[in-house]
ZAFI-991449 format. One record per residue: residue number from 1; residue in one letter; x, y, z of N, C-alpha, C, CB in turn. Coordinates in steps of 0.05 Angstrom, whole numbers. Glycine has a CB too. Layout:
+-----+---+--------+--------+--------+--------+--------+--------+--------+--------+--------+--------+--------+--------+
|   k | r |     nx |     ny |     nz |    cax |    cay |    caz |     cx |     cy |     cz |    cbx |    cby |    cbz |
+-----+---+--------+--------+--------+--------+--------+--------+--------+--------+--------+--------+--------+--------+
| NUM | a |      X |      Y |      Z |      X |      Y |      Z |      X |      Y |      Z |      X |      Y |      Z |
...
+-----+---+--------+--------+--------+--------+--------+--------+--------+--------+--------+--------+--------+--------+
# end
This chain:
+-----+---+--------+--------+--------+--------+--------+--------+--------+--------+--------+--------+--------+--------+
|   k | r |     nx |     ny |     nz |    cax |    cay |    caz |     cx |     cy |     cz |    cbx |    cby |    cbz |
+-----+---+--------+--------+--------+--------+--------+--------+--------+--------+--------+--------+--------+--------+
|   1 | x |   -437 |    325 |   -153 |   -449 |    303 |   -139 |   -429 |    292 |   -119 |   -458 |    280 |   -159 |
|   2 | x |   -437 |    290 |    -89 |   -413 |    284 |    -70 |   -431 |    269 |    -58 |   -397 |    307 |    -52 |
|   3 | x |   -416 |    249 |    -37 |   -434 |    240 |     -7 |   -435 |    253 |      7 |   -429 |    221 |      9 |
|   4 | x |   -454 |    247 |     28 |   -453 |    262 |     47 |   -437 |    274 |     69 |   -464 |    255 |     54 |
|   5 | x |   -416 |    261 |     66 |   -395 |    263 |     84 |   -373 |    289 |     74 |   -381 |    233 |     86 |
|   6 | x |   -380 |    289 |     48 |   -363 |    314 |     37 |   -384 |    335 |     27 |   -341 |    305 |     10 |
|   7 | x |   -400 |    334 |     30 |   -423 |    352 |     29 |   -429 |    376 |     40 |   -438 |    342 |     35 |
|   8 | x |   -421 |    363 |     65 |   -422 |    386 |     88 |   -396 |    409 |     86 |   -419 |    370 |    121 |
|   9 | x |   -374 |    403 |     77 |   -348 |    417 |     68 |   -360 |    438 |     50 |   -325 |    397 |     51 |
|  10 | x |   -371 |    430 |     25 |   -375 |    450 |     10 |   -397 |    473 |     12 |   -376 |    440 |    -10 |
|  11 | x |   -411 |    470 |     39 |   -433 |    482 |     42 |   -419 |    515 |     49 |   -452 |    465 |     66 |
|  12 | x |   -398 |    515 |     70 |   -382 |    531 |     68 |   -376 |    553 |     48 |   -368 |    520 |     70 |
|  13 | x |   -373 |    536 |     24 |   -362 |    549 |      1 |   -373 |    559 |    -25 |   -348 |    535 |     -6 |
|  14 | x |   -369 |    567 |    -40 |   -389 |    577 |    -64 |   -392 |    557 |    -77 |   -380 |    599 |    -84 |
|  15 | x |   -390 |    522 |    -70 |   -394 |    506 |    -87 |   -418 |    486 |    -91 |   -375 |    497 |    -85 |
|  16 | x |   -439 |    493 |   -110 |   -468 |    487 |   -102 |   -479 |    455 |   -104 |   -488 |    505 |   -121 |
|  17 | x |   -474 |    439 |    -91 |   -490 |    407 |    -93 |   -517 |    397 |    -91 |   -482 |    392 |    -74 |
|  18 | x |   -507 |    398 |   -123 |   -543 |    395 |   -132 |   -549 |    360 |   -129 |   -550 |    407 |   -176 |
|  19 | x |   -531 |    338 |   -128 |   -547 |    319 |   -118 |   -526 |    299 |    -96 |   -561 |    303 |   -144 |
|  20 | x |   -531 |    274 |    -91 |   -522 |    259 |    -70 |   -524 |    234 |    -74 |   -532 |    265 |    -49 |
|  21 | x |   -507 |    216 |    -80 |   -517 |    180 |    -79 |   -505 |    163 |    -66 |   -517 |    165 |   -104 |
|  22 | x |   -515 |    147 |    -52 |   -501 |    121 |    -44 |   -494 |    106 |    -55 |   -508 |    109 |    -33 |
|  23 | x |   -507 |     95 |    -84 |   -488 |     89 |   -107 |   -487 |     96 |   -129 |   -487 |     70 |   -111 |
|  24 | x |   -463 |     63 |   -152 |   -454 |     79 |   -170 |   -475 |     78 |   -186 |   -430 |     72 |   -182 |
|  25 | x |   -501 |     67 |   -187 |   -517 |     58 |   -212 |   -531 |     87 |   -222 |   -543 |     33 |   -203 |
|  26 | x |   -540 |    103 |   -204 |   -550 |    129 |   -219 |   -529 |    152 |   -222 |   -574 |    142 |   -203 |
|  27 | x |   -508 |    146 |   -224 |   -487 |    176 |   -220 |   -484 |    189 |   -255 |   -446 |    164 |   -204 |
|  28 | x |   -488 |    178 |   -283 |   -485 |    181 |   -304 |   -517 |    198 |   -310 |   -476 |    152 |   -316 |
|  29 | x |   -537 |    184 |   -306 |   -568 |    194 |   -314 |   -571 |    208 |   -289 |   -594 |    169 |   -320 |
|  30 | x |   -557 |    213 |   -271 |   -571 |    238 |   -243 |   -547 |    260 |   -254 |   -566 |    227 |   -196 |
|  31 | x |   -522 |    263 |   -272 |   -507 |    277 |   -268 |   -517 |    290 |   -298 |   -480 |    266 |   -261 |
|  32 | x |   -528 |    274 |   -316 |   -551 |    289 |   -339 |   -564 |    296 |   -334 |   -563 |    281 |   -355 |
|  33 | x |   -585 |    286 |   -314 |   -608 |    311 |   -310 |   -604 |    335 |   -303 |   -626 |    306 |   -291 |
|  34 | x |   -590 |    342 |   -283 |   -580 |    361 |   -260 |   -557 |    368 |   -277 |   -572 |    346 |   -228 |
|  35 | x |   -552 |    373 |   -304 |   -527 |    381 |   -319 |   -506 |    383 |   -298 |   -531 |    408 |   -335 |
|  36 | x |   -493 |    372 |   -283 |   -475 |    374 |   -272 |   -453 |    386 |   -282 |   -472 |    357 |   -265 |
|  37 | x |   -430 |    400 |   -273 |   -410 |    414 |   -286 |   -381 |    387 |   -278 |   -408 |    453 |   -269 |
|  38 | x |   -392 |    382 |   -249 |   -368 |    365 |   -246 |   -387 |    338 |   -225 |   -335 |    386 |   -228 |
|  39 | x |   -366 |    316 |   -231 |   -386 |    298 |   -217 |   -351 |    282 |   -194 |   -410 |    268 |   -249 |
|  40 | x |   -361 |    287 |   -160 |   -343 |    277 |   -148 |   -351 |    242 |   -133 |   -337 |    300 |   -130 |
|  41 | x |   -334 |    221 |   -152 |   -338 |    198 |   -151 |   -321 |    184 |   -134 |   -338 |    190 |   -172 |
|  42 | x |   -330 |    167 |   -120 |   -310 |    146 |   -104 |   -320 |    120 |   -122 |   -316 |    143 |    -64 |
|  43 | x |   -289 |    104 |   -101 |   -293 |     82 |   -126 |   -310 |     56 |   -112 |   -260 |     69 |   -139 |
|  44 | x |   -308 |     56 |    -92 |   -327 |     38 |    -69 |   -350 |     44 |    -58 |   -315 |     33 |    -47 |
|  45 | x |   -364 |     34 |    -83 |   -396 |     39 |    -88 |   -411 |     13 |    -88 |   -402 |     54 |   -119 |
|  46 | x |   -435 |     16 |    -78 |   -450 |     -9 |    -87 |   -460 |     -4 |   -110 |   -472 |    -19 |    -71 |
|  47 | x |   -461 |    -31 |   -118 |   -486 |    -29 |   -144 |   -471 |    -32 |   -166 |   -503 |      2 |   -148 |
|  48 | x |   -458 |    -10 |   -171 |   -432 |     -5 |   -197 |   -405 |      6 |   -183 |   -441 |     21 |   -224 |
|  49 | x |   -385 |     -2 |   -192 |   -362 |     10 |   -173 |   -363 |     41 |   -193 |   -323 |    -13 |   -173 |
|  50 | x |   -353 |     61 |   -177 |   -345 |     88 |   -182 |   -324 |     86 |   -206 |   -331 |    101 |   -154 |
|  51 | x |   -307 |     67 |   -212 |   -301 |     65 |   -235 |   -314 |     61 |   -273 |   -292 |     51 |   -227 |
|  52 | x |   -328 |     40 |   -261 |   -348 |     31 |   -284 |   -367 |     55 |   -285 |   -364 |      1 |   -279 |
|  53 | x |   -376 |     68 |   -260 |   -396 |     97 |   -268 |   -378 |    122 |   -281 |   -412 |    112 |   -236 |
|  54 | x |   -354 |    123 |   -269 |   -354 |    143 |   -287 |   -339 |    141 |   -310 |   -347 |    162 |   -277 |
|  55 | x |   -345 |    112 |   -318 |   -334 |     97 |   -350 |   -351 |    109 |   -362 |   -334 |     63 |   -359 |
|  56 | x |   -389 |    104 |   -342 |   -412 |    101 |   -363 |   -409 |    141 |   -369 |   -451 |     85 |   -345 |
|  57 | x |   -410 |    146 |   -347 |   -413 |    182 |   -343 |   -397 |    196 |   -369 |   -395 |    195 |   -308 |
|  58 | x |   -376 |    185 |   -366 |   -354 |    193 |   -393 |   -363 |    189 |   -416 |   -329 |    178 |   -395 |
|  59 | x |   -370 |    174 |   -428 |   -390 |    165 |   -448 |   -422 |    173 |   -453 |   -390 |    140 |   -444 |
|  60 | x |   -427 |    183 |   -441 |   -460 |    200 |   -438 |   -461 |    225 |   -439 |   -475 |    197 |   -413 |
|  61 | x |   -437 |    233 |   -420 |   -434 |    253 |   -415 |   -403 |    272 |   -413 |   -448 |    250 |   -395 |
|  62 | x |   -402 |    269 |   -433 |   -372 |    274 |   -432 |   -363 |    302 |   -422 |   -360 |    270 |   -461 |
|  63 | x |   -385 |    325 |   -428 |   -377 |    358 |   -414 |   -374 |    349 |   -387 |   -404 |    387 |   -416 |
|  64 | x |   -383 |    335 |   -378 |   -388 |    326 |   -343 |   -360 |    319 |   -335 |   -412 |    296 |   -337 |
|  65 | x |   -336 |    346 |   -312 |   -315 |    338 |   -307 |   -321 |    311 |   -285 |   -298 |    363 |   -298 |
|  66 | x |   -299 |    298 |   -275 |   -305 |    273 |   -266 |   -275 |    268 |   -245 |   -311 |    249 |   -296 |
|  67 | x |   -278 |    282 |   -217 |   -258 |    281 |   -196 |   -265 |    248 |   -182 |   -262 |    311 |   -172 |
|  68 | x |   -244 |    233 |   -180 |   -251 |    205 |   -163 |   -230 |    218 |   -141 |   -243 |    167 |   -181 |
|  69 | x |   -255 |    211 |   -118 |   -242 |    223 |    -83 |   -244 |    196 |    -83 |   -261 |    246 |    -54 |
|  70 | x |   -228 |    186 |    -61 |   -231 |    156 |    -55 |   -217 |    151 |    -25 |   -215 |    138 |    -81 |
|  71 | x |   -209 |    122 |    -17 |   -192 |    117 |      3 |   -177 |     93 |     -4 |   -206 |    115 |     27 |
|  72 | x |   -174 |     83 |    -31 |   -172 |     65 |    -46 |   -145 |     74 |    -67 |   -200 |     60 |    -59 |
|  73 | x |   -128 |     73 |    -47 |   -101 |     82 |    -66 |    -83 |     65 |    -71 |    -84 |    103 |    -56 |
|  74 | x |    -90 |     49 |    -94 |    -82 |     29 |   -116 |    -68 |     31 |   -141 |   -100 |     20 |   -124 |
|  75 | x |    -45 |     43 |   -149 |    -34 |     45 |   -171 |    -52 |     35 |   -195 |    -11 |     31 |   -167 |
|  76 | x |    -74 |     14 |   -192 |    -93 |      1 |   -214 |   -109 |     16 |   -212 |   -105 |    -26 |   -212 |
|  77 | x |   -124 |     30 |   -192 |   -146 |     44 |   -193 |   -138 |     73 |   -211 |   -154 |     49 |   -163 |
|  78 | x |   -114 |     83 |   -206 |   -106 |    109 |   -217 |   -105 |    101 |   -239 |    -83 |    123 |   -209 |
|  79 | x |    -97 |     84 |   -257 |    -84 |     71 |   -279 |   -117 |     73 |   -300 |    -68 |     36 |   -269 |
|  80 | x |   -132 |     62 |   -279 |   -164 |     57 |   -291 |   -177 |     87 |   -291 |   -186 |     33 |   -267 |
|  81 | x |   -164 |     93 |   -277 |   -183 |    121 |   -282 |   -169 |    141 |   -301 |   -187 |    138 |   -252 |
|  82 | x |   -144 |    140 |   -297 |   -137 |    158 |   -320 |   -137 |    141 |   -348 |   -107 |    172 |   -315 |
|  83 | x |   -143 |    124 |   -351 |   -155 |    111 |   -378 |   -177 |    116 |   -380 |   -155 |     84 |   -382 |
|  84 | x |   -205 |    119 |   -369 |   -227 |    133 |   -368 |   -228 |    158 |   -382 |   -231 |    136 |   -344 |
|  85 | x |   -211 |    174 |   -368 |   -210 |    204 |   -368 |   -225 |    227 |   -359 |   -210 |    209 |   -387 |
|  86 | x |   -214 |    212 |   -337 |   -222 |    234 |   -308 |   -200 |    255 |   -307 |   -222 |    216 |   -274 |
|  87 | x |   -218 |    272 |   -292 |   -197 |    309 |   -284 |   -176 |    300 |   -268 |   -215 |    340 |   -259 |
|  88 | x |   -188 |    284 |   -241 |   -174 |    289 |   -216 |   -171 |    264 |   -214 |   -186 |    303 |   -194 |
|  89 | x |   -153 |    255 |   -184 |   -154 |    224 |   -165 |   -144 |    236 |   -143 |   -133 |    194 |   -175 |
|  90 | x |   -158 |    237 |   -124 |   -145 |    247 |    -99 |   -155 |    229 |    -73 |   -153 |    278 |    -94 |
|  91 | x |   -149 |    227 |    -49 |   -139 |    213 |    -34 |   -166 |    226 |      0 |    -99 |    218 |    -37 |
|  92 | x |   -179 |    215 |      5 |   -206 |    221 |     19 |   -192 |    237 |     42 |   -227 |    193 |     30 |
|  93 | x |   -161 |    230 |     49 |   -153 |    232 |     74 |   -127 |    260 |     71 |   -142 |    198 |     85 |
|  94 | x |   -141 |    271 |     38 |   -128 |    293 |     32 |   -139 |    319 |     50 |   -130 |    297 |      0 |
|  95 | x |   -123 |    344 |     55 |   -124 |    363 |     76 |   -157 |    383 |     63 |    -89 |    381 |     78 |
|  96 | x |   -172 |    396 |     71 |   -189 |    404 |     64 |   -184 |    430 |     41 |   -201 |    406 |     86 |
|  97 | x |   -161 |    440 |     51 |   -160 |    458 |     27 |   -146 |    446 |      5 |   -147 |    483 |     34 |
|  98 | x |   -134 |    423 |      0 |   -127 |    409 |    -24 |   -156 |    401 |    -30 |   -104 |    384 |    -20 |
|  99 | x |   -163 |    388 |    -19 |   -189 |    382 |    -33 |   -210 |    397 |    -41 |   -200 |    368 |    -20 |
| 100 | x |   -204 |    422 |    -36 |   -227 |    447 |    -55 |   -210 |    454 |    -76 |   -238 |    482 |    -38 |
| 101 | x |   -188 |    455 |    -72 |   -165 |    467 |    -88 |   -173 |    437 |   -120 |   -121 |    464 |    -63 |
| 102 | x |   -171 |    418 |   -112 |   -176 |    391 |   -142 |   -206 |    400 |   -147 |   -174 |    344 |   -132 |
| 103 | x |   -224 |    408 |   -130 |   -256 |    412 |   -144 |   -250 |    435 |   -163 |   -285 |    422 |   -120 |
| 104 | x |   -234 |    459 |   -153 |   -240 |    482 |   -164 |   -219 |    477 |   -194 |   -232 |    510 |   -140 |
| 105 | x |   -197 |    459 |   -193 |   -182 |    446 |   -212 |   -190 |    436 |   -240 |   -174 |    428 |   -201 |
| 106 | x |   -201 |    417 |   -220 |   -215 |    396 |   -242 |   -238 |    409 |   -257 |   -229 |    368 |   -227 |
| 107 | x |   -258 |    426 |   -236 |   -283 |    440 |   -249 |   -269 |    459 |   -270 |   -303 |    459 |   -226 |
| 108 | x |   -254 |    470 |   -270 |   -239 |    487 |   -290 |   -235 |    470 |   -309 |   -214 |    499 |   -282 |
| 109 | x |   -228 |    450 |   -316 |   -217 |    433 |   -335 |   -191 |    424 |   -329 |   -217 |    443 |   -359 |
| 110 | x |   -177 |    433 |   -304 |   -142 |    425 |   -305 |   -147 |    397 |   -295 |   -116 |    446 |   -282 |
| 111 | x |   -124 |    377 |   -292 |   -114 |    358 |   -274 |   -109 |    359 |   -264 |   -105 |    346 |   -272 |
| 112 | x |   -120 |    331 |   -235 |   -108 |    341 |   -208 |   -107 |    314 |   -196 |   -126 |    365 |   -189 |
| 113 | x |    -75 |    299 |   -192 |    -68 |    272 |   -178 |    -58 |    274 |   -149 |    -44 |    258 |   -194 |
| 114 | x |    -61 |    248 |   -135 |    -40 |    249 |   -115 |    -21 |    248 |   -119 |    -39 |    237 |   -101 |
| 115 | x |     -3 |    262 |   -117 |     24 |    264 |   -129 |     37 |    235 |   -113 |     42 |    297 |   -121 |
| 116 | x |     32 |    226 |    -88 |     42 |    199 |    -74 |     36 |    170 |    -90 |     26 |    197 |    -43 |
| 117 | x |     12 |    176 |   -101 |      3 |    160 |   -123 |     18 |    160 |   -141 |    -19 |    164 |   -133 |
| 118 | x |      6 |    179 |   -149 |     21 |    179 |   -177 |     53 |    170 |   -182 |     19 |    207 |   -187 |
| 119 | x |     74 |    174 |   -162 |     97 |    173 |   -156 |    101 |    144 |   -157 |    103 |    188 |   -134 |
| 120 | x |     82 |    128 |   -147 |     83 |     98 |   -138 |     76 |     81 |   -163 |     61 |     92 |   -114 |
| 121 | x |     43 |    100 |   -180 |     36 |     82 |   -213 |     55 |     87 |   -227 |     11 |     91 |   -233 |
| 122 | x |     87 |    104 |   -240 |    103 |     92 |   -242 |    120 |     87 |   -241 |    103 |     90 |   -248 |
| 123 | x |    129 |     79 |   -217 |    154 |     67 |   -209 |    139 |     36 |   -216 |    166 |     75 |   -172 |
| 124 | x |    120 |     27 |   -222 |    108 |      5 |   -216 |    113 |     -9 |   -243 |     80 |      9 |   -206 |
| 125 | x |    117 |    -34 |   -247 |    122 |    -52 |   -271 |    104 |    -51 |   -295 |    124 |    -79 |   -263 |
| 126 | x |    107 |    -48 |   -312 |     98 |    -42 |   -340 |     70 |    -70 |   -344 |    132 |    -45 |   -366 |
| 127 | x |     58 |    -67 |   -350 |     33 |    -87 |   -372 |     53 |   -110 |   -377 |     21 |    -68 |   -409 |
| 128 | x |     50 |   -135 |   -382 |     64 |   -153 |   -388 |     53 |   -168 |   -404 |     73 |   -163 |   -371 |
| 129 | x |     19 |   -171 |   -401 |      6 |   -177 |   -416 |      6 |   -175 |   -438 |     -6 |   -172 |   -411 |
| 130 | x |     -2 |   -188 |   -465 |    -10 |   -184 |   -497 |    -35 |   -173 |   -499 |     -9 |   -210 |   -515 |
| 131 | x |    -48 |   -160 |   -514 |    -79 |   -161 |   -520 |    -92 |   -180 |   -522 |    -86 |   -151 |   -537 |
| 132 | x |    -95 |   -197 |   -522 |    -98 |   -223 |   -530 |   -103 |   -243 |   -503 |    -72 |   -231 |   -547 |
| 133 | x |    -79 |   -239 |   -482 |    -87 |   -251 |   -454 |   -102 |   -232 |   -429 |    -60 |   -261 |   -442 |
| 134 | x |   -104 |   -204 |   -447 |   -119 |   -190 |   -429 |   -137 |   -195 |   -434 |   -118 |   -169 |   -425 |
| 135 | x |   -161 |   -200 |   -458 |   -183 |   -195 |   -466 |   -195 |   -233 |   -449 |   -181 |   -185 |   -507 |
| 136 | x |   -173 |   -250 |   -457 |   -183 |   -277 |   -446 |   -183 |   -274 |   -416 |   -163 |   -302 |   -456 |
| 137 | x |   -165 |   -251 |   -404 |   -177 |   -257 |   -370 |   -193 |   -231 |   -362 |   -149 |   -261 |   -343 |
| 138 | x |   -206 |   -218 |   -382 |   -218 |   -201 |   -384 |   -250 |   -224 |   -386 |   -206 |   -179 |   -409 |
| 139 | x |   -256 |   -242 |   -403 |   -273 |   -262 |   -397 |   -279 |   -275 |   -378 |   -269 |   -274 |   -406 |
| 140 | x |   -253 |   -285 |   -368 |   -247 |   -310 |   -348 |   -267 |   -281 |   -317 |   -193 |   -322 |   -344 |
| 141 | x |   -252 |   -251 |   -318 |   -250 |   -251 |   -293 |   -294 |   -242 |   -300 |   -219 |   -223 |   -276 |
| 142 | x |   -301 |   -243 |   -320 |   -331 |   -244 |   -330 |   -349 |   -266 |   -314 |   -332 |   -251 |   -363 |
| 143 | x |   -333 |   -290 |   -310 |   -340 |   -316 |   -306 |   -337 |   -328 |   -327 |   -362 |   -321 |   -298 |
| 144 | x |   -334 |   -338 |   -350 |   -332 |   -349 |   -370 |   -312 |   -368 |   -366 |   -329 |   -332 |   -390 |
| 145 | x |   -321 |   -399 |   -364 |   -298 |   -415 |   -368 |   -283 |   -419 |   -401 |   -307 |   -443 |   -358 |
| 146 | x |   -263 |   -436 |   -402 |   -243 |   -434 |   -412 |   -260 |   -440 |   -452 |   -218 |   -458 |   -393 |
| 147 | x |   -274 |   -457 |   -444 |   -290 |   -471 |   -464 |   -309 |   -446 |   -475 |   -307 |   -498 |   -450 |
| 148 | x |   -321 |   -429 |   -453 |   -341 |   -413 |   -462 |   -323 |   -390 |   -479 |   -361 |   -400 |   -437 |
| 149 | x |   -297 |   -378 |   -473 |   -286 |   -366 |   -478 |   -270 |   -373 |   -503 |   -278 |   -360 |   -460 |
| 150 | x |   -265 |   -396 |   -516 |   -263 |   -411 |   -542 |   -284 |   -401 |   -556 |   -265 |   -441 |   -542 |
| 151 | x |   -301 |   -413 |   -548 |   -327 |   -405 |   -568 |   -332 |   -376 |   -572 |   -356 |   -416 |   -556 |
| 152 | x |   -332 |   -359 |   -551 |   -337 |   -324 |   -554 |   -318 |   -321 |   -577 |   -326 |   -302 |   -524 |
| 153 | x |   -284 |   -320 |   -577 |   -269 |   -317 |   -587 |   -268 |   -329 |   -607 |   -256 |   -317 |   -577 |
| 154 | x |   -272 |   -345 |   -612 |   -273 |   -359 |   -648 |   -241 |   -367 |   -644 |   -282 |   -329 |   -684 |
| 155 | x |   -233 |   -380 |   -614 |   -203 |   -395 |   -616 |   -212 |   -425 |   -609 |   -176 |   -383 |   -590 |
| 156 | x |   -193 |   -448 |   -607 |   -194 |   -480 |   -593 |   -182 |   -470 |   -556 |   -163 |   -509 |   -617 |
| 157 | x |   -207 |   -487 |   -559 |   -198 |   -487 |   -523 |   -172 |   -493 |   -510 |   -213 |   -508 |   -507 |
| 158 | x |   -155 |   -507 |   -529 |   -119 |   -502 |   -523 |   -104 |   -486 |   -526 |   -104 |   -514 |   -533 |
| 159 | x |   -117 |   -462 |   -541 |   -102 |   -436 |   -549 |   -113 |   -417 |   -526 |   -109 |   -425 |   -581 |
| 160 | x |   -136 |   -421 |   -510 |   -146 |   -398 |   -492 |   -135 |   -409 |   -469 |   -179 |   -391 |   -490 |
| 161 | x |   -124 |   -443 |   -460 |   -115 |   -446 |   -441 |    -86 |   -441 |   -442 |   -123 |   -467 |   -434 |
| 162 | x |    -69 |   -441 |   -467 |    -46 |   -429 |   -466 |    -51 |   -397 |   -460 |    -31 |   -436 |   -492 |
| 163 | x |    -70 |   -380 |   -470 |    -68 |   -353 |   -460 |    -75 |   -353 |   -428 |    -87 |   -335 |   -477 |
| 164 | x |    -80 |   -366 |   -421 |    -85 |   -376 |   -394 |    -59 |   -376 |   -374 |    -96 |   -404 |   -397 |
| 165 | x |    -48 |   -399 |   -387 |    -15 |   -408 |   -370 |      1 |   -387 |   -381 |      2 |   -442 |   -379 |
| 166 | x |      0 |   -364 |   -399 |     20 |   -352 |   -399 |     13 |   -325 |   -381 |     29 |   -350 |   -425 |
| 167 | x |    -16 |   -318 |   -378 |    -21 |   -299 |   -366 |     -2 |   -313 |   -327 |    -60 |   -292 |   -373 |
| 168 | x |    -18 |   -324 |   -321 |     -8 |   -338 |   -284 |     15 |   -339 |   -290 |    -18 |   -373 |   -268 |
| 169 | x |     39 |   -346 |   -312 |     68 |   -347 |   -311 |     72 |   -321 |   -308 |     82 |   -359 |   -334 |
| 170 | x |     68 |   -305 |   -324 |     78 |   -280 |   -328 |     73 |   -265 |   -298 |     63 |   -266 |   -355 |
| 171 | x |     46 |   -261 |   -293 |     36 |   -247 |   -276 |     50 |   -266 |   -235 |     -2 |   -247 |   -287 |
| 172 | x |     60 |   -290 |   -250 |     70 |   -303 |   -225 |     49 |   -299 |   -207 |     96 |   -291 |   -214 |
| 173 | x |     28 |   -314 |   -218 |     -7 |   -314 |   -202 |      1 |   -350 |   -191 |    -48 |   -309 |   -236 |
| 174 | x |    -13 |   -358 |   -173 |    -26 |   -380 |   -169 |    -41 |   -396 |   -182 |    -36 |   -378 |   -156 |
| 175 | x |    -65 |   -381 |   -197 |    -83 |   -391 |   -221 |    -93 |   -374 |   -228 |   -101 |   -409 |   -220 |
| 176 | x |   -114 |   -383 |   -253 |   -130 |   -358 |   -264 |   -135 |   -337 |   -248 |   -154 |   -364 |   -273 |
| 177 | x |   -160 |   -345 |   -228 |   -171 |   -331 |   -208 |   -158 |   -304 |   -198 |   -172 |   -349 |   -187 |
| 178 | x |   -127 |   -318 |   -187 |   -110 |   -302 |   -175 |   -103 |   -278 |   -199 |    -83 |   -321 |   -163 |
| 179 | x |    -93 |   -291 |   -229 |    -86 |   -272 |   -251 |   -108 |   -259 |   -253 |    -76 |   -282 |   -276 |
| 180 | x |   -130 |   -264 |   -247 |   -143 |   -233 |   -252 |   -146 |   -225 |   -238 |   -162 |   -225 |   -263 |
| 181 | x |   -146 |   -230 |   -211 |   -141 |   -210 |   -187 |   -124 |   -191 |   -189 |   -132 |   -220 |   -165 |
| 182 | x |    -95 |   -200 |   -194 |    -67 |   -181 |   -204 |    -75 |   -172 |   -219 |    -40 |   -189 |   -212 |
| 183 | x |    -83 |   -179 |   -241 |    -82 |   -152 |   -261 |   -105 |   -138 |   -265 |    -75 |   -158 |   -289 |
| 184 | x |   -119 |   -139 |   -250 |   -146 |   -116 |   -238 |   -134 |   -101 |   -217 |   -178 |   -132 |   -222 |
| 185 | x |   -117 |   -112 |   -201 |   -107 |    -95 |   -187 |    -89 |    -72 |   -199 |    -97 |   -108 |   -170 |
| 186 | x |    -77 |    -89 |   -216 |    -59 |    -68 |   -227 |    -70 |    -48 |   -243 |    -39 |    -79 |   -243 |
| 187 | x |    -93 |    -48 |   -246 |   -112 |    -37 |   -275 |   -105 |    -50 |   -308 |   -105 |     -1 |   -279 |
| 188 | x |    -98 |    -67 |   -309 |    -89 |    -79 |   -334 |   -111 |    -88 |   -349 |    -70 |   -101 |   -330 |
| 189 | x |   -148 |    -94 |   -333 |   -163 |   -108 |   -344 |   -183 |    -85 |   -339 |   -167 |   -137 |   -336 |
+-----+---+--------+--------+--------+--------+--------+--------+--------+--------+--------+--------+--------+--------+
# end
């Protein structure tokens, strides 16, 4: 499953594209019907980001290899995807024969990163977070105020606003908002 824009590449090649979407909401139940062997996902999708689809895809469909092409090269995004457990992460503005070279990779079953990425997720600072202040700005970044997120959790609303102030200390955020910005960026949530 590719867009259209990489579509035309493989026509070239012995590599057969059985479907096409503009977004992420059908890529899990179109990559089951059409038994797909490998499904090539970006992450800037409407509807569902290319992440969360091929969370769902992984989980439905787990024979289904799962290359994320993107233009979205984020140390968080790689981080999120190889927690997923995707084949590949490669880079939209990769050379054309690298990029048959990760289909024919990944469709095999090997791994295949940007190595520029990858070089950058870790040199990059460790999780700082507890389980505990991820899961509360894992809420927060839900919408859930501080009060609703007491109640979910079965804590007092002074214990979720301390997981609160320690997440923006740590993460050296501005406020909530901002702490889950950072640590979505980073892939931490």
């Amino acid at each position: 499953m590719v867009s259209n824009t990489v579509r035309s590449e493989f026509a070239r090649d012995d590599i057969e594209v059985v479907a096409t979407l503009d977004d992420g909401v059908a890529i899990a139940a179109t990559a089951i019907a059409e038994r797909a062997d490998l499904a090539i996902v970006d992450i800037d999708l409407p509807g569902k980001d290319g992440l969360a689809a091929a969370a769902e895809l992984r989980e439905r469909f787990p024979s289904c290899r799962i290359l994320i092409l993107t233009a979205l090269a984020n140390p968080g995004n790689l981080r999120r995807a190889m927690q997923i457990g995707v084949g590949g992460f490669v880079l939209k503005h990769s050379p054309r024969t690298e990029l048959l070279a990760a289909v024919r990779t990944v469709a095999a079953g090997g791994q295949v990163l940007d190595s520029g990425l990858a070089s950058a997720t870790l040199r990059g600072p460790g999780n700082p977070l507890t389980e505990r202040e991820i899961e509360v700005l894992r809420h927060c970044a839900a919408g859930a105020d501080p009060k609703e997120i007491a109640g979910r959790l079965h804590l007092s609303y002074g214990r979720v606003r301390n997981y609160l102030a320690a997440a923006v200390t740590k993460l050296q955020a501005r406020n909530r908002i901002d702490a889950v910005r950072l640590a979505t960026d980073a892939g931490w949530l």
